[in-house]
C-alpha positions as a printed NumPy array, in Angstrom:
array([[ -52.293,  -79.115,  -15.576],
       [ -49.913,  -79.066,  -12.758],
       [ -47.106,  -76.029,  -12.07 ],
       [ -44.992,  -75.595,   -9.183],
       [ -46.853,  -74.4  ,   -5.841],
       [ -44.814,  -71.213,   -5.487],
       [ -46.825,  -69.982,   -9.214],
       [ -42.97 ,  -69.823,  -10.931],
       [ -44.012,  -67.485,  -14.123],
       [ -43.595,  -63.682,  -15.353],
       [ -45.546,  -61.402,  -16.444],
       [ -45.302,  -62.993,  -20.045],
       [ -45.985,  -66.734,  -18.569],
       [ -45.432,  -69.21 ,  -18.692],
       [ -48.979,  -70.481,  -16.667],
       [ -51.367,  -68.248,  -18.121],
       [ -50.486,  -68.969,  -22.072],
       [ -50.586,  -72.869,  -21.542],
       [ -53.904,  -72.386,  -19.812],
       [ -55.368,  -70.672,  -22.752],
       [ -54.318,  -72.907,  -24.973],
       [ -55.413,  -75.809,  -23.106],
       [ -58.595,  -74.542,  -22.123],
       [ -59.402,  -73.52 ,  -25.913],
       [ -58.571,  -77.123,  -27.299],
       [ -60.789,  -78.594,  -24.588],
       [ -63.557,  -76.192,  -24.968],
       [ -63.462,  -75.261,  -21.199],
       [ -65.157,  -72.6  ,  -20.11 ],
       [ -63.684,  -72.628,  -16.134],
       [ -60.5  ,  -73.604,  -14.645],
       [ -59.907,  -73.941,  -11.092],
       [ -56.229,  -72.545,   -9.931],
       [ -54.803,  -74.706,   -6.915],
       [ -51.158,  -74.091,   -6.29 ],
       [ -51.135,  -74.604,   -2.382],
       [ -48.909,  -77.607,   -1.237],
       [ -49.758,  -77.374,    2.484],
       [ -47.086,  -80.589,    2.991],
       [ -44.458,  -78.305,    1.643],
       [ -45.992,  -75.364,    3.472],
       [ -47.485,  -73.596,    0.325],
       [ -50.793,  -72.136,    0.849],
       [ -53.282,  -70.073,   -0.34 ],
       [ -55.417,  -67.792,    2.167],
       [ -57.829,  -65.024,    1.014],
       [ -56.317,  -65.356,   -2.894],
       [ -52.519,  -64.783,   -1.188],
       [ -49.958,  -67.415,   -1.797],
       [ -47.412,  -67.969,    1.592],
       [ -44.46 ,  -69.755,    1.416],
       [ -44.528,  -71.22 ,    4.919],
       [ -45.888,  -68.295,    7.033],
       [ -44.477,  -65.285,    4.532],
       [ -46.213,  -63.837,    1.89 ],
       [ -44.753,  -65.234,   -1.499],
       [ -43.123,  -61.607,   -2.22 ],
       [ -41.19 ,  -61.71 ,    1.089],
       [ -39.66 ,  -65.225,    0.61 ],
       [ -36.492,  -66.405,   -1.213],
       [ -38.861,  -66.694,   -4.353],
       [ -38.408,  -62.817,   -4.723],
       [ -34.816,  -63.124,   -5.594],
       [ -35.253,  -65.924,   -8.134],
       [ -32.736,  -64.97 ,  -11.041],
       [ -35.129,  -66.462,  -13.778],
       [ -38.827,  -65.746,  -11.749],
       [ -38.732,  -62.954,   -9.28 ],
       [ -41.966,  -63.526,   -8.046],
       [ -42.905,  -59.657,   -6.31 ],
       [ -46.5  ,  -59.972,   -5.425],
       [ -48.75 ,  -62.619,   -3.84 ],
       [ -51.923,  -62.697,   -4.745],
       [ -52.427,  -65.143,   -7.42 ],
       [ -55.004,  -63.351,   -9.239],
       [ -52.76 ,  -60.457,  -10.005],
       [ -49.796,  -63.219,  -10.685],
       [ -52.132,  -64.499,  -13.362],
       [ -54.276,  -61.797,  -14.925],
       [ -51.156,  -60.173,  -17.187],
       [ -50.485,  -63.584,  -18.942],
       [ -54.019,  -64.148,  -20.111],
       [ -56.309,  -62.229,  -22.15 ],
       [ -59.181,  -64.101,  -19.553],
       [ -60.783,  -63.217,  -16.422],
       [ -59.549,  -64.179,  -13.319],
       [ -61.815,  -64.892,  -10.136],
       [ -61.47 ,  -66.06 ,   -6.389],
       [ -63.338,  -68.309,   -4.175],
       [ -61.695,  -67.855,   -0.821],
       [ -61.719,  -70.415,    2.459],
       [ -64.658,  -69.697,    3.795],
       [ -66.711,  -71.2  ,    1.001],
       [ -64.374,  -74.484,    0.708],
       [ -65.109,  -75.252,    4.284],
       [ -68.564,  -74.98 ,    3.084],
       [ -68.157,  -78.483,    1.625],
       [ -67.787,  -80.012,   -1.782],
       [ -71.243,  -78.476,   -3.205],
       [ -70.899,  -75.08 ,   -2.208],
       [ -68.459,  -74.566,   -3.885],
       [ -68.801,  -76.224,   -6.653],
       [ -71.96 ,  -73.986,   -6.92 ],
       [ -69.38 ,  -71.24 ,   -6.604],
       [ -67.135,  -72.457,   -9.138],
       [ -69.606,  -72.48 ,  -11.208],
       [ -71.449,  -69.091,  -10.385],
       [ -68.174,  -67.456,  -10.97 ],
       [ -68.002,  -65.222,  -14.636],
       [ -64.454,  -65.734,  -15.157],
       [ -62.536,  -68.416,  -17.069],
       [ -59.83 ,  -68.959,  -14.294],
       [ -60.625,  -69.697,  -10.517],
       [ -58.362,  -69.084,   -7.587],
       [ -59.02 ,  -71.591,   -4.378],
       [ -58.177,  -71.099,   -1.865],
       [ -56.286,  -74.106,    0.367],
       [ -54.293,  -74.067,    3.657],
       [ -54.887,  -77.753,    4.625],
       [ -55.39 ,  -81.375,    2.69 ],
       [ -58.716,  -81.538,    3.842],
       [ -59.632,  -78.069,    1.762],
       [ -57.767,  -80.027,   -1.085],
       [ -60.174,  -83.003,   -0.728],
       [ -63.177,  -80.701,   -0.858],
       [ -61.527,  -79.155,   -4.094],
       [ -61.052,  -82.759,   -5.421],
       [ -64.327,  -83.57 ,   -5.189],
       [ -65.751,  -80.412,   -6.354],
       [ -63.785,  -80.47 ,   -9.58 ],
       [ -63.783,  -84.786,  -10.057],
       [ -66.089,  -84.184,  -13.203],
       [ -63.987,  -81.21 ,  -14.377],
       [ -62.146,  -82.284,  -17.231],
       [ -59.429,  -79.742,  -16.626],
       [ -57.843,  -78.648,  -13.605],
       [ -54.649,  -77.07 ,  -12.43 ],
       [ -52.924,  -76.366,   -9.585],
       [ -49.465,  -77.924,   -7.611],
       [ -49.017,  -81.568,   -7.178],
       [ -51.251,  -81.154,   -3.692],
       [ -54.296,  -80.696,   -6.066],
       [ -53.801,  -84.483,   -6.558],
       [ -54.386,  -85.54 ,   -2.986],
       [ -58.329,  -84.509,   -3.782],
       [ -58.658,  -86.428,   -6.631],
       [ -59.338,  -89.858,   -7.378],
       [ -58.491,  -92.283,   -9.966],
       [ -58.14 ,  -95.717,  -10.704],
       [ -53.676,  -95.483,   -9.899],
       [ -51.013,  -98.137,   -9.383],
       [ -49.912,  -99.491,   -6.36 ],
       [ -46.442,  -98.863,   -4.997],
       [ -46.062, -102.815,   -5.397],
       [ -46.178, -101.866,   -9.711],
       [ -43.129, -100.154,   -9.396],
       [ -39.733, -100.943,   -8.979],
       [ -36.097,  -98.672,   -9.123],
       [ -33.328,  -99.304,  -11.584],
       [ -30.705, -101.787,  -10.894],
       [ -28.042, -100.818,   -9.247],
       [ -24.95 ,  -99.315,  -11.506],
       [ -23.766,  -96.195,  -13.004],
       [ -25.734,  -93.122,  -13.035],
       [ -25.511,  -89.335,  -13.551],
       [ -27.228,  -86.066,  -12.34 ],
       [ -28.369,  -83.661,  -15.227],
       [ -29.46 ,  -80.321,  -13.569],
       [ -31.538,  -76.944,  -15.188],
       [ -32.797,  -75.692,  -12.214],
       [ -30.858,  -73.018,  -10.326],
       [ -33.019,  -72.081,   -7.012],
       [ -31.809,  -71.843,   -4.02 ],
       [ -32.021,  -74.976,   -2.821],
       [ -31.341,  -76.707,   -5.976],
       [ -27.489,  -74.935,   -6.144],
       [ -27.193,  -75.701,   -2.437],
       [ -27.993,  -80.033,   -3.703],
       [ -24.645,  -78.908,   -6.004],
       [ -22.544,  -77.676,   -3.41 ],
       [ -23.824,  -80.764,   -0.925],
       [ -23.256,  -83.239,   -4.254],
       [ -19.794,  -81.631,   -4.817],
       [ -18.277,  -82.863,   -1.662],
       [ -18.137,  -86.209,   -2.635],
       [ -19.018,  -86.767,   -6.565],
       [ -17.371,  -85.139,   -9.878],
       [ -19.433,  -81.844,  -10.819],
       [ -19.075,  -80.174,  -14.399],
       [ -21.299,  -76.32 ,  -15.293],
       [ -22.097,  -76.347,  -18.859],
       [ -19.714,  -73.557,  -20.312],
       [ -22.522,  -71.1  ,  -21.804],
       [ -19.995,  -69.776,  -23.715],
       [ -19.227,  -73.209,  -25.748],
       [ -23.055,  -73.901,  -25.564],
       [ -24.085,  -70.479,  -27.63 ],
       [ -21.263,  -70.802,  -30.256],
       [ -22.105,  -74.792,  -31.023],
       [ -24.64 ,  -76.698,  -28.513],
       [ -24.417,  -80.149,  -30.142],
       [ -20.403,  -79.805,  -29.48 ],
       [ -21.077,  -79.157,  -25.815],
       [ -23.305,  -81.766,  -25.23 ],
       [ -20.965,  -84.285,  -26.981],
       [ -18.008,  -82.978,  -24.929],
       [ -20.274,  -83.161,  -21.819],
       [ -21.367,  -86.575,  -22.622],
       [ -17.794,  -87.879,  -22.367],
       [ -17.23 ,  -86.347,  -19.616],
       [ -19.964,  -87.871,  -17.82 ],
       [ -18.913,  -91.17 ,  -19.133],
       [ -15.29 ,  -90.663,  -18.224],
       [ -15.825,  -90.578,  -14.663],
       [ -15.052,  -93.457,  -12.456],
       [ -17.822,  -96.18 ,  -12.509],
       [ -19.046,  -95.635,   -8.987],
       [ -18.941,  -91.785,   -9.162],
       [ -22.672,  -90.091,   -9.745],
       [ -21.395,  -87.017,  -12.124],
       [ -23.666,  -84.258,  -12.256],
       [ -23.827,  -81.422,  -15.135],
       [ -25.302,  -78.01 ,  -14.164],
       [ -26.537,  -75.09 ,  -15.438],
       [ -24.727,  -73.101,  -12.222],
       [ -22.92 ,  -73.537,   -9.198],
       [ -23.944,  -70.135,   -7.528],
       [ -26.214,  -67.121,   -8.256],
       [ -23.203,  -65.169,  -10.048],
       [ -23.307,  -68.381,  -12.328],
       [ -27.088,  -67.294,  -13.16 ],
       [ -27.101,  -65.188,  -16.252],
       [ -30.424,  -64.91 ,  -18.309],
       [ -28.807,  -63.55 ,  -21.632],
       [ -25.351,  -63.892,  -22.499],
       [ -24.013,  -62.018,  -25.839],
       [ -28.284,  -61.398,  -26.38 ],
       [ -28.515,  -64.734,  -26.13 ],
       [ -31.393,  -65.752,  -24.276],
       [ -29.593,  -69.216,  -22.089],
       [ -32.514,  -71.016,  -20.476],
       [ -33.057,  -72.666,  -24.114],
       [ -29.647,  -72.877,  -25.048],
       [ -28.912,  -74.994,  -21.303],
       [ -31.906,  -76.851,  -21.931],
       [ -31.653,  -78.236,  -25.756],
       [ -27.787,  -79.121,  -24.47 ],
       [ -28.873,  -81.051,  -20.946],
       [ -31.373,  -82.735,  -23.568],
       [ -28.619,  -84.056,  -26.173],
       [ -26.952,  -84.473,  -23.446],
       [ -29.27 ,  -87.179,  -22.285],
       [ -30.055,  -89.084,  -25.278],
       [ -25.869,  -89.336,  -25.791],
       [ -25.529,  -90.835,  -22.586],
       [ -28.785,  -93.142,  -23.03 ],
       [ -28.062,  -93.874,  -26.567],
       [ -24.452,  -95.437,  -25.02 ],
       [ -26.507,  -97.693,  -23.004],
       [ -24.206,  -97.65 ,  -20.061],
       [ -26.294,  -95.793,  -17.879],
       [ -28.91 ,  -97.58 ,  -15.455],
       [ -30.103,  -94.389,  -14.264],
       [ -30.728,  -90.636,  -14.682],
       [ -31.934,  -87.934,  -12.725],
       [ -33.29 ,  -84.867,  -14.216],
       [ -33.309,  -81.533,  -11.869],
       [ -35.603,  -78.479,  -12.941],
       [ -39.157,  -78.276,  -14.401],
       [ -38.435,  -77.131,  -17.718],
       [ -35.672,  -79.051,  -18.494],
       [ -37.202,  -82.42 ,  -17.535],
       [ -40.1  ,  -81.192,  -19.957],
       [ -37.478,  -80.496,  -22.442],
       [ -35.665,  -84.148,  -21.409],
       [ -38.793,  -85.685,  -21.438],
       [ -39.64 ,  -84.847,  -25.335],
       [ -36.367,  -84.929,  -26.505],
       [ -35.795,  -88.67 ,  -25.673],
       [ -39.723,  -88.905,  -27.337],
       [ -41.001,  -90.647,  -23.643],
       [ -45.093,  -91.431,  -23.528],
       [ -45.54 ,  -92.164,  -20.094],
       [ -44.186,  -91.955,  -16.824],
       [ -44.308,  -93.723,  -13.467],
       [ -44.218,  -91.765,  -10.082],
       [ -42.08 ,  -94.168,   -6.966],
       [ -42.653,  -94.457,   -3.348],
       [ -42.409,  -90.636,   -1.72 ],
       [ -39.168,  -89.52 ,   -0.291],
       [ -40.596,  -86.094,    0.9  ],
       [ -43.72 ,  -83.541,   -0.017],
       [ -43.317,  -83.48 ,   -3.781],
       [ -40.417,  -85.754,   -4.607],
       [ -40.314,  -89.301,   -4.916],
       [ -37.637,  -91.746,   -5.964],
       [ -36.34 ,  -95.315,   -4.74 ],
       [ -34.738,  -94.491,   -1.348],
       [ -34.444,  -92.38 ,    1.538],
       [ -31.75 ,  -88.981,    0.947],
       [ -29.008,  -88.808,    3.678],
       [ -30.085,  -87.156,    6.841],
       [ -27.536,  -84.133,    6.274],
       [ -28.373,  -83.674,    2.21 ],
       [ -30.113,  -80.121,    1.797],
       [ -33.844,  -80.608,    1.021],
       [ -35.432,  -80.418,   -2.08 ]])
């Protein structure tokens, strides 16, 4: 199971709830937790998650409209969303090697274990600890550690060249500083929350044409916000994450189902989970890496903001 490597969740999940439910279908009895992304400068030391060298609570992340995140230690980011234990093995054991800990892993009376990871190389020891685990989680730097069969770059290819168009959920820091960098030189529309609440399926249409209304070498992007006073959780008790994603979703299959389209980039977790089941897709295909945790065909310009 993989999340993002700075633990995005509240109180109420949504990590800890998919865990359980996962780890009850499979019958698991332990779960190793992994978020560190050391190539992205997300580690975990002594149970505390840093975001380069601050603590998680004293980086950006604590002002996250949707996700404040206000503590550090994963443990206590975890234990109020599941009704399970939560445990830590901490560095010193990892650098133990790849059977030490996975005696500790397995010593450990808790259903949920922390690792901790500040390198790739504790990552590899982690991977091979857990390779006969059926279930792990962690951020996509878990992967590094564990080994499977794979494609080769040579397997995949990008879309053809032609029109395409941005579709964006997230609204982070950096993602609404892509927007502003995107906005200099390509057509950018917010979804009007407004218009979404009273009738979604008419906003998405509406949005849809716009998209496809655009000149042909324009890349239009549709956003959830442009800036952090665009960032509104309820509006008229309305709770808008769902309401932004089901519309980015019809969204998407309106301007697949045209067929005009030879590619489509998706911005934010949930709503290319939401994209991603809406247009009913069964398997995916990961590109050549641009940068620690996003790959795609080709290289971003040297003054877009990074991801």
């Amino acid at each position: 199971m993989k999340y993002c490597s700075t633990f995005d969740s509240t109180d109420e999940g949504n990590i800890g709830p998919v865990l359980d439910a996962i780890t009850a279908e499979l019958g698991v009895r332990r779960c190793v937790v992994v978020p560190s992304l050391p190539a992205n400068h997300r580690t975990v030391y002594n149970g505390h998650l840093f975001v380069g060298g601050e603590l998680l609570e004293n980086s950006s992340m604590r002002q996250h409209p949707l996700t404040p995140m206000t503590r550090s230690r994963v443990a206590d980011l975890l234990r109020p969303q599941t009704r399970h234990p939560v445990g830590e093995v901490l560095r010193e054991t990892v650098r133990k090697g790849h059977t030490a800990l996975r005696s500790a892993i397995d010593a450990a009376e808790v259903r949920y274990v922390v690792v901790d990871a500040i390198d790739d190389e504790d990552l590899a020891i982690i991977g091979e600890a857990t390779a006969d685990d059926v279930l792990v989680s962690g951020g996509s730097g878990l992967a590094l550690g564990i080994t499977g069969p794979g494609e080769t770059a040579a397997s995949w290819a990008p879309p053809p060249r032609g029109r395409g168009a941005v579709l964006c959920g997230s609204v982070s820091r950096a993602t609404l500083a892509q927007i502003a960098h995107a906005a200099r030189t390509q057509p950018v529309r917010q979804v009007d929350i407004h218009a979404a609440i009273a009738d979604p399926d008419a906003a998405a249409s509406e949005l849809a044409a716009w998209v496809l209304a655009q000149p042909s070498d324009a890349t239009p992007v549709v956003c959830a916000a442009r800036g952090r006073a665009d960032v509104r959780p309820r509006v008229d008790d309305v709770e808008t994450a769902p309401v932004i994603e089901h519309v980015l979703t019809q969204v998407a299959s309106r301007l697949i189902g045209q067929g005009t389209l030879s590619g489509l980039i998706v911005a934010g977790g949930e709503t290319s989970g939401a994209v991603v089941r809406g247009l009913d897709i069964q398997s995916l295909q990961i590109g050549p890496e641009l940068g620690p945790g996003c790959a795609g065909p080709q290289r971003k310009p040297a003054d877009a903001p990074s991801p």
